[in-house]
C-alpha positions in Angstrom: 0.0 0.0 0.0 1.0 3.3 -1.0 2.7 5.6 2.3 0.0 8.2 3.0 2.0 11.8 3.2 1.1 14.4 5.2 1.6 18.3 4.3 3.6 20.1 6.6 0.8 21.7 8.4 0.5 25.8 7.9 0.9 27.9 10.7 -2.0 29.9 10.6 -3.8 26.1 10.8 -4.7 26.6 14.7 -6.8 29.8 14.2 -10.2 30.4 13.6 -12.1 32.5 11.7 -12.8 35.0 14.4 -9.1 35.6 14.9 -9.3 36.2 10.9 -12.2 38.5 11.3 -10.4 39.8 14.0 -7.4 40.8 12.5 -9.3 41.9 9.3 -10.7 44.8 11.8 -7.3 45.3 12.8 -6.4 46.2 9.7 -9.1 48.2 9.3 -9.5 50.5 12.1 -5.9 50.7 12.9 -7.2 51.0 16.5 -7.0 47.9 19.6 -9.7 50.6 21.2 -12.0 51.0 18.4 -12.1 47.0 17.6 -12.8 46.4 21.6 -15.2 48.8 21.2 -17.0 46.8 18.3 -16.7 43.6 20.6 -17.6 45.0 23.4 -14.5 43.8 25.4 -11.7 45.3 27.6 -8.8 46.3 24.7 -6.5 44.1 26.9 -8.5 41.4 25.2 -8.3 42.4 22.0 -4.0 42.8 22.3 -3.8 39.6 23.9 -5.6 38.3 20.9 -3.2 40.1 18.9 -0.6 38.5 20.2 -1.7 35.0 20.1 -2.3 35.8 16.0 1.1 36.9 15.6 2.9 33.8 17.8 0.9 31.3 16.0 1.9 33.3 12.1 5.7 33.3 13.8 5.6 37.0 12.8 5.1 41.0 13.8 1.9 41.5 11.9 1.5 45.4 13.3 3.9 47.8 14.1 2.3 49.9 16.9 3.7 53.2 17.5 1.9 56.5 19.8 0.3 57.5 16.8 -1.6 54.4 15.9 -0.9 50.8 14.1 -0.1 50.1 10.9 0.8 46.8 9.1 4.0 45.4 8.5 4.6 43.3 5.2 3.4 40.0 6.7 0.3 41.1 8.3 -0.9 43.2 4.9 -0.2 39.5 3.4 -2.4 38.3 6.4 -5.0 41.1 5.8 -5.2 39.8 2.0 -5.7 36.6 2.5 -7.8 35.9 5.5 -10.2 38.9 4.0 -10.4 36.2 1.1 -10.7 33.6 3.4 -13.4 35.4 5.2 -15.6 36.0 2.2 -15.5 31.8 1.5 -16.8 31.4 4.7 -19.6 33.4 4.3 -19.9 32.2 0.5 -20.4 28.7 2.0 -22.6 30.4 5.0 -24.8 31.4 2.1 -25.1 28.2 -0.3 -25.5 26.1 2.9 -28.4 28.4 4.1 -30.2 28.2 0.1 -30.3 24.4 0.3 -31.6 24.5 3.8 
């Protein structure tokens, strides 16, 4: 029988699609306080969160300064793709609710 072969598993494997949706408001508002705000939870939560996105992607995804946050190469690539990873979800969201 033929050896079954695993793929070296991605990083971003062991988040979920809120941490996605997370980050994509991240990205977004450029603001910890304003995404809290959207959440309605302490922004502690929503840098911790931040912080558990960037260990699991190995990588700074935001540079944050006084003035604000902005994106560093890796979490613009992040932005991109989990915004298109997003929009499947809620592509499958959608066919799944027509055949209910």
């Amino acid at each position: 029988p033929e050896t079954v072969r695993t793929a070296r598993s991605a990083r971003t494997a062991a988040l979920t699609l809120d941490d996605f949706a997370l980050f994509a408001r991240v990205a977004e508002l450029r603001n910890l306080s304003a995404v809290a705000r959207e959440r309605d939870v302490p922004p502690s939560q929503v840098s911790r969160a931040l912080a558990r996105i960037e260990a699991a992607c190995g990588a700074t995804l935001v540079h944050r300064t006084t003035h604000g946050l902005s994106l560093t190469e890796e979490g613009e690539a992040l932005a991109a793709h989990g915004g298109q990873l997003l929009a499947v979800a809620a592509q499958i969201d959608a066919e799944l609710d027509d055949r209910r």
